[in-house]
C-alpha positions in Angstrom: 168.7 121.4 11.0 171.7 121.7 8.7 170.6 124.5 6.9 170.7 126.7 10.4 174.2 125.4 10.7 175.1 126.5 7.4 173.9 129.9 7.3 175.5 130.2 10.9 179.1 129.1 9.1 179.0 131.5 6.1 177.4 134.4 8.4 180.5 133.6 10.8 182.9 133.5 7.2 181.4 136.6 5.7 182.2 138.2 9.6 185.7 137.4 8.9 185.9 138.6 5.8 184.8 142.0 6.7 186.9 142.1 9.6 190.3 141.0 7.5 189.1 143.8 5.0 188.9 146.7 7.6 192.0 145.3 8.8 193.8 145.6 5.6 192.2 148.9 5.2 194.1 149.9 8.5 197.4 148.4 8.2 197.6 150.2 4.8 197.0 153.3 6.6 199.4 153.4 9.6 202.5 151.3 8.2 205.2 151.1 5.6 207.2 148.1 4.1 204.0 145.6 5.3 203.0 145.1 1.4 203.8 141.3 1.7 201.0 141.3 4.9 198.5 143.1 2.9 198.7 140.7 -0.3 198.6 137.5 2.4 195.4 139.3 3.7 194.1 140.0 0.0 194.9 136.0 -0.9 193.0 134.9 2.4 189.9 137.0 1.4 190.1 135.4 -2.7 190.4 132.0 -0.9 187.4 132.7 1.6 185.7 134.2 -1.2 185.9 131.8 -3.8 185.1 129.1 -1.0 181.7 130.5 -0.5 180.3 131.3 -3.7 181.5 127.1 -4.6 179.5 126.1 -1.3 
């Protein structure tokens, strides 16, 4: 049904969410001067965010 394919899309969503997160977490770790990655990455998770709380 469409429901299953629903829940299968935000699960997949909310997977990449948490993987851009811990990626975020690690590039602000290990490197310098990659601010202007880092607020891309915080934009992409606002937009994914926002995306799924108006689905």
């Amino acid at each position: 049904s469409s429901t299953t394919e629903l829940s299968k899309i935000s699960a997949i969503q909310s997977g990449i969410v948490s993987d851009v997160a811990a990626l975020a977490k690690d590039m602000s770790k290990y490197t310098h001067g990659q601010d202007e990655m880092k607020v891309l990455l915080e934009k992409l998770l606002l937009e994914m965010k926002t995306k799924n709380s108006a689905s």
